[in-house]
LOVO-110586 format. One record per residue (C-alpha): y, z, x; residue in three letters. Coordinates in steps of 0.25 Angstrom, whole numbers, plus 5000, padded with zeros to 4 digits. Last residue first. Layout:
BEGIN
YZXAla
...
# end
This chain:
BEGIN
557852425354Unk
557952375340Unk
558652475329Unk
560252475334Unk
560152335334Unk
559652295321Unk
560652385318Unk
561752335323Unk
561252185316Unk
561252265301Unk
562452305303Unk
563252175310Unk
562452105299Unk
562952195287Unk
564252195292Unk
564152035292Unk
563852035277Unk
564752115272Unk
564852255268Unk
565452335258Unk
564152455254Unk
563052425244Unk
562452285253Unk
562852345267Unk
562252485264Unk
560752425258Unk
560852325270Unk
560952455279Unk
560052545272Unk
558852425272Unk
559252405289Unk
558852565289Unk
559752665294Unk
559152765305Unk
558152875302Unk
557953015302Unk
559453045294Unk
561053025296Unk
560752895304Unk
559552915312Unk
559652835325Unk
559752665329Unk
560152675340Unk
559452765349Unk
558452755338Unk
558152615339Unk
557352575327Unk
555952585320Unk
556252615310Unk
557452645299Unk
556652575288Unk
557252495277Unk
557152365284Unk
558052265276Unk
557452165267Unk
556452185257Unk
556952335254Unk
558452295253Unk
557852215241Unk
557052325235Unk
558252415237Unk
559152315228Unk
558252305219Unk
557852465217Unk
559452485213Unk
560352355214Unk
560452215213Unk
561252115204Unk
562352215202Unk
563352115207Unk
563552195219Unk
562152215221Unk
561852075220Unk
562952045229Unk
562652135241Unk
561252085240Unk
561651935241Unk
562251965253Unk
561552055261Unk
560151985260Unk
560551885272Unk
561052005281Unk
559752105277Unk
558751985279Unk
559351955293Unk
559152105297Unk
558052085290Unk
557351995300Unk
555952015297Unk
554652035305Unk
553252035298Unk
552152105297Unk
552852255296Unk
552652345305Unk
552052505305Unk
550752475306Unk
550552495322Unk
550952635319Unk
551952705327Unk
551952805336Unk
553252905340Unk
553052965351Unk
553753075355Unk
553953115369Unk
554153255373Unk
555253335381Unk
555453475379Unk
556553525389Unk
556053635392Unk
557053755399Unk
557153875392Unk
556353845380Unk
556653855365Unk
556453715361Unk
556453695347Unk
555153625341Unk
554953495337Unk
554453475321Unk
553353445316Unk
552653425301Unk
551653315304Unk
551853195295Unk
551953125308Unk
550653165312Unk
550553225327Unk
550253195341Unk
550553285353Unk
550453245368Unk
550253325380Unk
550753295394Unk
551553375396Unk
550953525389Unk
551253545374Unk
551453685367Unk
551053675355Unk
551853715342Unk
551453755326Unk
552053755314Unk
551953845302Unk
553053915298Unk
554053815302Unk
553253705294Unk
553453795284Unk
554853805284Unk
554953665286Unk
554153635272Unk
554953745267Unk
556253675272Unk
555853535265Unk
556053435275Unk
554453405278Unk
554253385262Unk
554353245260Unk
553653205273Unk
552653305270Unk
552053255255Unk
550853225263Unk
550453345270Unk
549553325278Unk
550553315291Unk
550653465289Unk
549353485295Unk
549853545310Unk
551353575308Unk
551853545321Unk
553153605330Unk
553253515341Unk
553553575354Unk
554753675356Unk
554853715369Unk
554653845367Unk
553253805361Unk
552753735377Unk
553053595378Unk
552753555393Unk
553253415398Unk
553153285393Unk
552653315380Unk
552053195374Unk
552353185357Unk
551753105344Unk
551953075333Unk
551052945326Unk
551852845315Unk
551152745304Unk
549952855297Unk
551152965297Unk
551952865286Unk
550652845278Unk
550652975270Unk
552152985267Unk
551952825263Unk
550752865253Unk
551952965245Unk
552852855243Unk
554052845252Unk
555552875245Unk
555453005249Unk
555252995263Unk
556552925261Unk
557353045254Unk
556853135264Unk
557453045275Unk
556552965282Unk
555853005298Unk
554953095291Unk
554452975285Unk
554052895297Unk
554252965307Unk
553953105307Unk
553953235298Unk
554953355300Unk
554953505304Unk
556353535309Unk
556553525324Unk
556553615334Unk
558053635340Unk
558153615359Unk
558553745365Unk
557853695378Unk
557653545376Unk
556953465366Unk
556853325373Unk
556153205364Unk
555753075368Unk
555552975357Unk
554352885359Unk
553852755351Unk
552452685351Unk
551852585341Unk
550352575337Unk
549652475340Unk
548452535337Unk
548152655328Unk
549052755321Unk
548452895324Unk
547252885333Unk
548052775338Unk
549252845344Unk
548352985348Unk
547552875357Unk
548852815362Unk
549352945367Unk
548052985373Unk
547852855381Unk
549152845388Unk
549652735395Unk
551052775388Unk
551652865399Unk
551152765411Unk
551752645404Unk
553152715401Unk
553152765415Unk
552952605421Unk
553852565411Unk
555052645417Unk
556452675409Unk
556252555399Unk
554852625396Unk
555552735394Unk
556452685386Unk
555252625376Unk
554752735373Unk
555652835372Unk
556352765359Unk
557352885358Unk
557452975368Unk
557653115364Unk
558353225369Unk
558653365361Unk
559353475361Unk
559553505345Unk
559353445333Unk
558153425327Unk
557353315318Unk
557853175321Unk
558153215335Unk
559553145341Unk
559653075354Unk
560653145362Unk
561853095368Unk
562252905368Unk
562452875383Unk
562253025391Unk
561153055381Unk
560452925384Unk
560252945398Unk
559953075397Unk
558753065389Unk
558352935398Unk
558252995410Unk
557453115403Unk
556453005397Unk
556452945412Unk
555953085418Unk
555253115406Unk
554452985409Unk
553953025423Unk
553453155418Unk
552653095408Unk
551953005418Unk
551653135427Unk
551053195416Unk
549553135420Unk
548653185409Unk
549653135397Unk
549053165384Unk
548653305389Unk
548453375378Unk
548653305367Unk
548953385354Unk
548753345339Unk
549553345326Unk
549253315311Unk
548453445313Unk
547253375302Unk
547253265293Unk
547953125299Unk
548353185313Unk
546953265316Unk
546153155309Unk
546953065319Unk
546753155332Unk
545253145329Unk
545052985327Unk
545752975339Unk
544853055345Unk
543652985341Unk
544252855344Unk
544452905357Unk
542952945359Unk
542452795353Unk
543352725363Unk
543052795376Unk
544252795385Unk
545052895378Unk
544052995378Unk
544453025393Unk
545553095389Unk
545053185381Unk
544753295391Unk
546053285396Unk
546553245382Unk
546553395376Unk
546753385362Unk
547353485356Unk
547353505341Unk
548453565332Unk
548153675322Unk
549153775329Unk
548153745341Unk
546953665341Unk
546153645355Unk
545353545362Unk
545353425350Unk
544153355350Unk
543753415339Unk
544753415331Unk
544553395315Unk
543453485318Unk
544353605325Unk
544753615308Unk
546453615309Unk
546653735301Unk
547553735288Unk
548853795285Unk
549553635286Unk
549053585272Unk
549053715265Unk
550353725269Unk
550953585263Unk
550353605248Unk
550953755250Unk
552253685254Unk
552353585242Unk
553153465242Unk
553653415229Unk
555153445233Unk
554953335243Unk
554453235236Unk
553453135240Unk
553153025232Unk
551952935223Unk
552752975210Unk
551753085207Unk
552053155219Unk
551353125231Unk
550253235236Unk
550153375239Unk
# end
């Protein structure tokens, strides 16, 4: 399946037998040889005896080079066993993450979950509140080798760390198969409006990836993945179709994790968490979000400044019929941000979809919609605030 003859993805021209023949297929033990197991398609690696590999240059290149063929153009997804030898570090952190959980329920309730409803805690921007909470623990749970290996295997230096805890507890909703940031993170009709080139870079610029800090085993609901499906490049269109669901629910598979072990996947893999049918575990894992170095501009711009000068002069040409259709959106284009990210999530969350307002839709609303000048301002200035930390 490839783009459409207009360069675009469309949803209603996704095909489910193109899709299958992608995921039905065996993951070859030579795309993995340095793998100690495959299970449900998924390779293991056990990072006791790998460990030491990550002091020699040329062997952990070798085995970065493996865990990316395996991302790019096999599983899509790969297991660490083991990540973390010394598991006293994660314990440490739980306890601050569950102080912070109930902290910030008691001031502003429960975080929402962008693809299930249900009994579940997050922490927004996990990262940086626990190094708030105790540096020391954030140092310790970061010096790690084998995350950072799996980082750069994937998007290379510099890349830029984020973490969102998530607590599923007893009783806790699975949720529905989806795609990952960036463009499973847009609204069907955005990820439309991306050429078809985009939908294959998007899962180049981001990394998933989770730690379980404490035991997961399949009642619990760890991550349902659809090993291969991350091939399928028209999948960030079709991921909310309800065959495409369907057979995602047909066809997934789940690993127990162990604390301690990590799990690394392709954005464009179909995944979803699992509901957690257990008597008493609190599932608790931390999801990390990794960033590619790349994903900056060169220079810095003040739009808010841009958006408030600009407001004016376009209100009147639009008025006067001066501006309008693809002019008008070319010029919001130049100078407000159109992209909802990065921002604050605790407060600055989805509105009504995946992602907040962009400045671009806000300009846009002040210019059609009865506002002056110093509205706009106050807007654009609350939610300058609202993004930045």
């Amino acid at each position: 399946m490839t783009e459409m003859s207009d360069g675009f993805y469309h949803a209603d021209a996704c095909d489910l037998a193109d899709f299958a023949q992608q995921v039905l297929q065996p993951l070859q033990s030579g795309m993995v040889p340095q793998a100690s197991d495959v299970q449900g398609n998924v390779p293991i690696y056990d990072m006791d005896a790998l460990r030491a590999a990550l002091d020699r240059p040329e062997a952990r290149r070798r085995l970065m080079a493996e865990w990316a063929r395996v991302l790019k153009d096999g599983a899509g997804v790969l297991v660490l066993r083991r990540a973390y030898a010394d598991t006293s570090v994660l314990d440490a952190a739980t306890a601050i993450y569950d102080q912070i959980i109930a902290r910030e329920k008691a001031a502003q309730g429960t975080a929402a979950d962008h693809f299930a409803a249900g009994s579940n805690d997050r922490i927004w921007n996990a990262l940086q509140k626990l190094c708030e909470v105790d540096p020391e623990t954030f140092v310790r749970y970061f010096a790690n080798p084998v995350i950072d290996a799996a980082c750069a295997a994937w998007l290379g230096p510099n890349y830029q760390m984020t973490a969102q805890v998530n607590v599923v507890h007893p009783g806790g909703a699975a949720q529905q198969a989806h795609r990952d940031y960036h463009l499973g993170f847009q609204t069907a009709e955005v990820s439309a409006e991306y050429p078809a080139h985009v939908h294959d870079l998007s899962p180049l610029m981001t990394l998933q990836g989770g730690i379980a800090h404490g035991d997961t085993p399949v009642e619990s609901g760890p991550t349902k993945l659809l090993p291969f499906s991350q091939r399928y490049r028209p999948g960030y269109a079709a991921w909310r179709r309800k065959d495409f669901r369907a057979f995602f629910e047909d066809h997934y598979v789940q690993l127990p994790l162990q604390k301690g072990d990590a799990l690394f996947f392709n954005p464009a893999l179909f995944h979803a968490a699992g509901a957690n049918s257990s008597e008493g575990i609190h599932r608790m894992v931390n999801l990390l979000q990794v960033s590619s170095a790349f994903g900056r501009a060169m220079e810095t711009i003040d739009r808010v400044k841009m958006c408030t000068l600009v407001f004016a002069p376009m209100k009147r040409l639009v008025a006067t019929a001066q501006l309008g259709g693809a002019a008008f959106d070319a010029a919001l284009a130049a100078t407000a941000e159109g992209y909802s990210f990065p921002t604050n999530l605790d407060r600055d969350p989805p509105a009504g979809g995946l992602a907040p307002q962009s400045q671009k839709a806000l300009l846009k609303e002040a210019v059609l919609g009865d506002w002056d000048g110093g509205h706009l301002r106050a807007r654009l200035e609350d939610q300058e605030v609202r993004r930045h930390v």
